[in-house]
ZAMARGU-4260 file (C-alpha; in steps of 0.2 Angstrom, whole numbers, plus 5000, padded with zeros to 4 digits):
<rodrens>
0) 5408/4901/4868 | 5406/4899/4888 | 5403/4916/4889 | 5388/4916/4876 | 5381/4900/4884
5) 5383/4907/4902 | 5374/4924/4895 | 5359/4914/4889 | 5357/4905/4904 | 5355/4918/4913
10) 5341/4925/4903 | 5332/4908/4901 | 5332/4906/4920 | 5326/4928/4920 | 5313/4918/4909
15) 5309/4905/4919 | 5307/4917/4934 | 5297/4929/4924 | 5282/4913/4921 | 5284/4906/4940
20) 5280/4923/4945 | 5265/4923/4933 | 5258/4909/4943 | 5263/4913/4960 | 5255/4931/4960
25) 5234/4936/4958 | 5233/4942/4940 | 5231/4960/4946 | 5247/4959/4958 | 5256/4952/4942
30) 5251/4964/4931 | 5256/4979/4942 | 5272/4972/4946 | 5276/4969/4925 | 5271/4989/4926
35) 5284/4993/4941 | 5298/4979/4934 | 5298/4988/4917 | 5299/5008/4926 | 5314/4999/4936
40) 5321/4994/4919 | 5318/5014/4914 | 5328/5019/4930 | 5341/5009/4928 | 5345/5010/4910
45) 5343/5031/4914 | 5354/5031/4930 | 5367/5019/4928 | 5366/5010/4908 | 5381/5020/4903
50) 5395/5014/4914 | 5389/4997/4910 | 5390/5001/4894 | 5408/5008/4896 | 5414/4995/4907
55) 5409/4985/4889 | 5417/4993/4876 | 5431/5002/4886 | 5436/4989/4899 | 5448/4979/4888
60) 5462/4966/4894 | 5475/4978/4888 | 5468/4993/4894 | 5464/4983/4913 | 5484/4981/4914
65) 5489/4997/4907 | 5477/5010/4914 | 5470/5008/4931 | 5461/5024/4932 | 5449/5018/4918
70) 5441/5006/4930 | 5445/5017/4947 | 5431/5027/4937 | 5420/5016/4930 | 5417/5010/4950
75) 5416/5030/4956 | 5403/5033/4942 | 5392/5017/4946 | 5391/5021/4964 | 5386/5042/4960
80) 5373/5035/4949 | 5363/5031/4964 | 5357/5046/4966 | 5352/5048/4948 | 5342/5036/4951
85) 5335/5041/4968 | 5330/5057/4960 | 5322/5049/4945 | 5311/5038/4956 | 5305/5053/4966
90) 5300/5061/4950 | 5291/5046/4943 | 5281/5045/4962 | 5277/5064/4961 | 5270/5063/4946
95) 5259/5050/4950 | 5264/5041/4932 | 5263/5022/4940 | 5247/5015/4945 | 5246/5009/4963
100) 5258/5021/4970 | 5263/5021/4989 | 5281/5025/4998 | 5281/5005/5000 | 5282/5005/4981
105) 5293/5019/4978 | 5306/5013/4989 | 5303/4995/4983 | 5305/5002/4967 | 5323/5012/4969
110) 5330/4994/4980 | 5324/4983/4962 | 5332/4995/4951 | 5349/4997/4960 | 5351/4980/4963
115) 5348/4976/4947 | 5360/4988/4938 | 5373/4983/4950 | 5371/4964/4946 | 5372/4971/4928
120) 5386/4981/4932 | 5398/4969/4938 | 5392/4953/4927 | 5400/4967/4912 | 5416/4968/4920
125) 5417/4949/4921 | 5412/4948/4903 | 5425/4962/4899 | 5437/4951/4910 | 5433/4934/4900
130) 5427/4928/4917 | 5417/4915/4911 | 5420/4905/4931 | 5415/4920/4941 | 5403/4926/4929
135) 5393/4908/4933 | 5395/4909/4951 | 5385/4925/4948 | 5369/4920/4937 | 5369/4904/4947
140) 5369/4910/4966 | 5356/4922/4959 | 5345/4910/4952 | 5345/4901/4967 | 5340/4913/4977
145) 5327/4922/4967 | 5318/4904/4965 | 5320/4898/4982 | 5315/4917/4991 | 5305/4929/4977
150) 5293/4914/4969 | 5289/4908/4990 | 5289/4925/4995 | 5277/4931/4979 | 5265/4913/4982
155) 5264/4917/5002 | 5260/4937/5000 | 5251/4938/4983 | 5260/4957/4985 | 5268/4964/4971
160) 5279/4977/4982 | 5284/4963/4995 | 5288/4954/4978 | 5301/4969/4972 | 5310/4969/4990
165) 5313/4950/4987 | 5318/4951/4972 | 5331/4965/4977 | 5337/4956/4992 | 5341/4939/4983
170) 5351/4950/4970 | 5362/4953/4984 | 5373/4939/4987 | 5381/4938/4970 | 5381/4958/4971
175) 5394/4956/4986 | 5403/4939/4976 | 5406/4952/4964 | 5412/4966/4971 | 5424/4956/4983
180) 5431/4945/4970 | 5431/4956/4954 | 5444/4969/4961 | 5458/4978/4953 | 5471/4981/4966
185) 5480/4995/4958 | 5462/5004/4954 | 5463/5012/4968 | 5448/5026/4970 | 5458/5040/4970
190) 5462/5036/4953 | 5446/5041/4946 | 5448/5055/4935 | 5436/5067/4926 | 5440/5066/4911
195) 5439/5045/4907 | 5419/5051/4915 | 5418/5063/4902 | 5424/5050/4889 | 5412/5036/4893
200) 5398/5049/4897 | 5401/5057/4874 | 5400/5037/4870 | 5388/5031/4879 | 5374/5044/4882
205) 5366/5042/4865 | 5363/5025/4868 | 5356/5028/4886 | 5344/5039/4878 | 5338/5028/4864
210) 5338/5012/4872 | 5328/5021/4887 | 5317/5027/4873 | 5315/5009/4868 | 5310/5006/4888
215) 5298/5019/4891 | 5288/5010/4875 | 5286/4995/4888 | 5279/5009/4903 | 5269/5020/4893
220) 5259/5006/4886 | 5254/4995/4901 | 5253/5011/4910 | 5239/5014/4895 | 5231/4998/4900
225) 5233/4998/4919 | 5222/5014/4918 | 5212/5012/4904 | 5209/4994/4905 | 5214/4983/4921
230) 5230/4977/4930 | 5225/4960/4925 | 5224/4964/4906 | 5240/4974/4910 | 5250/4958/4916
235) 5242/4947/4901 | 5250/4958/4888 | 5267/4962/4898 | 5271/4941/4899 | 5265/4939/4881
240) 5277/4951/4876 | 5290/4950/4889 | 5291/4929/4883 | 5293/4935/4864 | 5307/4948/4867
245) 5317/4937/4880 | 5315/4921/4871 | 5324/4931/4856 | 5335/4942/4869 | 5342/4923/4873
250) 5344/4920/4855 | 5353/4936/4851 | 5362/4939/4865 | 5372/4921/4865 | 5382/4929/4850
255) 5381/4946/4855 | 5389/4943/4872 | 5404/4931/4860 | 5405/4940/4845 | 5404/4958/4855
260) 5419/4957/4866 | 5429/4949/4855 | 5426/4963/4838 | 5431/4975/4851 | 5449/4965/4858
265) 5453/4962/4841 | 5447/4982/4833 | 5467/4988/4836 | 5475/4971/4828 | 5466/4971/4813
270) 5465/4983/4799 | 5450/4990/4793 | 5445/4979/4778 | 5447/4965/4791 | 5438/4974/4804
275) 5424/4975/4791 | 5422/4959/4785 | 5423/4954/4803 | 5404/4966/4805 | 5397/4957/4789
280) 5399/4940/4795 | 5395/4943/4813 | 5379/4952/4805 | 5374/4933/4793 | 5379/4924/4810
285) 5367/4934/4821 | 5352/4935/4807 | 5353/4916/4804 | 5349/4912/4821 | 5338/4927/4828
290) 5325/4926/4812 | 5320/4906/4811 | 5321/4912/4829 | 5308/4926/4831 | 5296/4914/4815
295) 5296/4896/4828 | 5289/4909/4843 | 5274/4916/4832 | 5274/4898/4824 | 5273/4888/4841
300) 5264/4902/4853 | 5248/4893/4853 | 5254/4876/4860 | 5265/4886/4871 | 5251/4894/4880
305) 5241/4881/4884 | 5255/4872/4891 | 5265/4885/4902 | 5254/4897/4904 | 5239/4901/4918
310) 5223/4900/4911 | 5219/4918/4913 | 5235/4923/4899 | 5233/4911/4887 | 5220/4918/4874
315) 5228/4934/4874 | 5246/4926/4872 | 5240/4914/4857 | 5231/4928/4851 | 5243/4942/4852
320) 5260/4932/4852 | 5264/4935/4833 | 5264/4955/4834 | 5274/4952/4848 | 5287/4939/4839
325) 5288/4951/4827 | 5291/4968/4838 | 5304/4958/4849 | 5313/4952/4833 | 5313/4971/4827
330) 5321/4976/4843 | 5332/4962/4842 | 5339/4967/4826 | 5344/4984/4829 | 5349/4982/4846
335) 5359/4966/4844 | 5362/4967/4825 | 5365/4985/4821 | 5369/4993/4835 | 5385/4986/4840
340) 5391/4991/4824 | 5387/5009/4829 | 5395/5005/4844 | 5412/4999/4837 | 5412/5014/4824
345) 5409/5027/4840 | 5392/5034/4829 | 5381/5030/4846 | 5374/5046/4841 | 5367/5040/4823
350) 5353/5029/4833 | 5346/5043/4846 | 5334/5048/4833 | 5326/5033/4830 | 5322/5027/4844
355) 5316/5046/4848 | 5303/5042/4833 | 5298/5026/4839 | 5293/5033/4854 | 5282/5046/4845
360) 5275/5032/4834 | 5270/5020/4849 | 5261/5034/4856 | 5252/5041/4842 | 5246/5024/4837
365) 5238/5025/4857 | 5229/5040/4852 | 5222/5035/4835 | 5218/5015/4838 | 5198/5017/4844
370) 5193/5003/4857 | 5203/4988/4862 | 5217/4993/4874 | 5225/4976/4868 | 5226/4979/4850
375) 5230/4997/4852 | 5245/4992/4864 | 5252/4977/4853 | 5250/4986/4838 | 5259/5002/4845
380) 5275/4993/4851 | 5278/4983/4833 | 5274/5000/4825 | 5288/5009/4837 | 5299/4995/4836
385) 5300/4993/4816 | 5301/5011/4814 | 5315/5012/4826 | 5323/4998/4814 | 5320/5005/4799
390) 5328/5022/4803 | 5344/5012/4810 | 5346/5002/4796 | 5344/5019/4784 | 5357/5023/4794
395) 5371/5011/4792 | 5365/5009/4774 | 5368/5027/4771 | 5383/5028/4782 | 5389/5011/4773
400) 5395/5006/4791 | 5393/4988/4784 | 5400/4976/4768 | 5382/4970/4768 | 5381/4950/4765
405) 5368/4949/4753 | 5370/4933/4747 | 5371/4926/4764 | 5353/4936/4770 | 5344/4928/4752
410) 5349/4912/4756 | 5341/4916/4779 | 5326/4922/4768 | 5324/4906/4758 | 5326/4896/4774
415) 5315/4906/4783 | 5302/4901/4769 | 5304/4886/4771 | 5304/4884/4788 | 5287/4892/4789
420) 5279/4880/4773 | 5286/4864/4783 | 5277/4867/4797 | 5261/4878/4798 | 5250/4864/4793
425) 5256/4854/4806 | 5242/4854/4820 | 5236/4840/4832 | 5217/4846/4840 | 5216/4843/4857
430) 5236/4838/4858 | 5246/4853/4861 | 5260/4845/4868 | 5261/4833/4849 | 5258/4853/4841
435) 5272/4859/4849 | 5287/4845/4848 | 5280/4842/4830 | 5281/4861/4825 | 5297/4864/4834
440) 5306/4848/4829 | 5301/4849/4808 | 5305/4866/4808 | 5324/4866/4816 | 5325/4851/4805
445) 5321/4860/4787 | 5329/4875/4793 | 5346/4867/4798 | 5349/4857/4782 | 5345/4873/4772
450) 5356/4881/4781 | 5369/4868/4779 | 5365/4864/4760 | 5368/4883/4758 | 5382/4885/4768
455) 5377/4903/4776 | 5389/4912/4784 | 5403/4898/4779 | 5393/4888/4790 | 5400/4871/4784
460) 5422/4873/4787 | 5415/4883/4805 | 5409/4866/4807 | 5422/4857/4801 | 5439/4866/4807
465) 5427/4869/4825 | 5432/4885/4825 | 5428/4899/4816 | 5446/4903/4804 | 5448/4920/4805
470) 5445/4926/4824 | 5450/4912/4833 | 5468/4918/4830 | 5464/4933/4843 | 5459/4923/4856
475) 5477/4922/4864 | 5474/4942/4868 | 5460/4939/4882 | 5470/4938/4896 | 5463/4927/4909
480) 5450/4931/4921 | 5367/4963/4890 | 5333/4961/4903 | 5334/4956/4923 | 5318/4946/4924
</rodrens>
């Protein structure tokens, strides 16, 4: 469990980071730095996402011991990925994509997007380690210095490529922390070898494409309103749904970063029927946390606005937060739910194509809505996103990847209901703080005592016994030590 609540501190305090900057920076400085953060995002998942990903699913306790090459290569492939990325932001500047473009913001843009995959980079070994102590050290020296240098540095300049240099040097000190304490001495670079390249370039490519795919939705469309609108209505729609997807990116990743690890240390202990039944209930556990997740966000959006938010952002967050809860929840799901069952089965492949069509779809929808660059832009990324969910989940239906828990996904649905009866009405004019506990508080309450009335996902002996029966007998076998702002 440290691992999952370390994870989700880290994205709570990228969220935190994320709303100081929205107050620190002029509207139209914010709003082209939302455009260059999310092209970094791009440059990185393009360039370096698929040792990361390797490092995750290949970078086991067993194989750390047994084959030293494997990570030898992982390091050797993170550092030749540089100039993927180097390359890549030359193209984005030659082509004039970004809005605001200058050398200053091109290089500003290659040092964000390398330091950022290298924290990412070595924060997955230490998960892949179950390095839950060196893993804090890391989120917590960089919270520490993005709040005590970017938010100064952001308030003194009002400059969004100043901002992207200070956010890349305060990245730095737990980069070092983890490249001087996370070695392996008998990993030695000579040991990198071709083929494990090849290897973890067939498994994980698909999902570089496709999650890029998912990334480029983000760059396309405030790119669509930083030209077609303004940089200010660019940087209110990128907090409203930067806020929705990492408020549920916290919520899914806490048991994605447990349950993950652990499905994969245990995938050659286990048989298969165990192996599946393992998926199903990891599937109930996931769902019964990220859907009462993403129905409280739209639910208490409005209050939130007006109590966190600049005044300039809060109409269009209360407005359009709700097509935002439910894009961020569509991309949760597949990525969080779905996905890493794809991942475990080595079917990366299976989810290129959707997120290939969901690109399509965002783009088309672009085209076709007349008028407001708001709607048109919210509109098109929950129609990209559910597409890209529905063709995954026709997938794995299709494929029958997974022993679905039907009974257990009726009984989220009716809580779900439930939740959303109990609290709607509830309103306070003129007291959003009373809106807010009182929306947030009824609704955990209903939905908890459903969920426990119900027992979903054998909720109740979890409780109980304080452990879950069936894994906690691999935990022996990990030996001793997944959106960046």
């Amino acid at each position: 469990m440290w691992s999952g609540a370390l994870f989700a501190l880290n994205a709570l305090l990228n969220l935190g980071l994320a709303l100081a900057l929205a107050w620190a920076l002029p509207a139209s400085a914010f709003g082209a730095f939302t455009v260059y953060f999310a092209a970094a995002l791009l440059l990185g998942n393009l360039a370096y996402d698929w040792v990361r990903l390797s490092a995750m699913r290949f970078y086991t306790p067993v194989a750390r011991t047994k084959e030293p090459q494997l990570r030898a290569t992982l390091d050797a492939a993170f550092c030749a990925s540089t100039g993927i990325a180097l390359t890549l932001a030359i193209i984005v500047a030659v082509s004039g994509f970004l809005p605001e473009t200058s050398l200053a913001s091109l290089v500003a843009l290659v040092a964000v997007t390398a330091a950022n995959a290298a924290f990412e980079y070595w924060t997955a070994l230490c998960r892949a380690r179950f390095d839950p102590r060196r893993y804090a050290i890391m989120v917590v020296a960089r919270s520490i210095f993005t709040f005590g240098f970017v938010v100064p540095v952001a308030l003194f300049t009002g400059s969004f490529v100043t901002t992207c240099f200070a956010l890349a040097v305060a990245t730095l000190p737990s980069i070092t922390y983890g490249v001087l304490r996370l070695k392996d001495k008998e990993a030695r670079p000579r040991l990198a070898c071709r083929s494990f390249a090849k290897r973890f370039a067939r498994y994980a490519t698909p999902m570089v494409l496709a999650e890029g795919c998912y990334l480029s939705i983000a760059v396309l469309n405030r790119t669509f309103l930083a030209r077609g609108g303004s940089l200010a209505e660019t940087g209110a729609y990128a907090i409203t749904f930067d806020i929705a997807f990492r408020a549920l990116a916290v919520t899914a990743s806490v048991g994605d970063a447990v349950l993950f690890p652990r499905l994969v240390a245990n995938l050659h202990r286990q048989g298969t029927a165990r192996t599946r039944e393992e998926i199903a209930r990891n599937v109930a556990v996931m769902l019964l946390v990220l859907a009462p997740a993403a129905l409280g966000f739209a639910l208490v959006a409005e209050p939130l606005a007006q109590l966190l938010l600049a005044e300039h952002f809060r109409d269009v967050f209360a407005r359009y937060a709700p097509i935002a809860a439910a894009a961020g929840f569509a991309y949760t799901a597949q990525a969080f739910v779905l996905r890493p069952v794809f991942q475990v089965e080595l079917r990366t492949g299976d989810i290129l194509l959707a997120a290939i069509a969901a690109v399509v779809v965002d783009v088309a929808v672009l085209i076709i809505l007349p008028t407001d660059g708001l709607l048109a832009a919210s509109i098109a990324h929950l129609s990209g996103m559910g597409v890209g969910l529905a063709l995954v989940l026709r997938r794995a239906i299709l494929s029958r990847l997974i022993d679905w828990p039907l009974r257990d996904l009726g009984k989220i649905a009716v809580g779900c209901l439930l939740l959303f009866a109990a609290t709607m009405p509830l309103r306070f004019e003129g007291h959003e703080f009373l809106t807010l506990v009182g929306r947030a508080g009824a609704g955990f309450m209903i939905y908890v005592a459903a969920v426990w009335l119900f027992d979903v996902a054998g909720l109740r002996a979890f409780l109980k016994k304080g452990a879950a029966p069936a894994r906690e007998e691999a935990k022996p076998s990990a030996a001793p030590g997944a959106s960046p702002i």
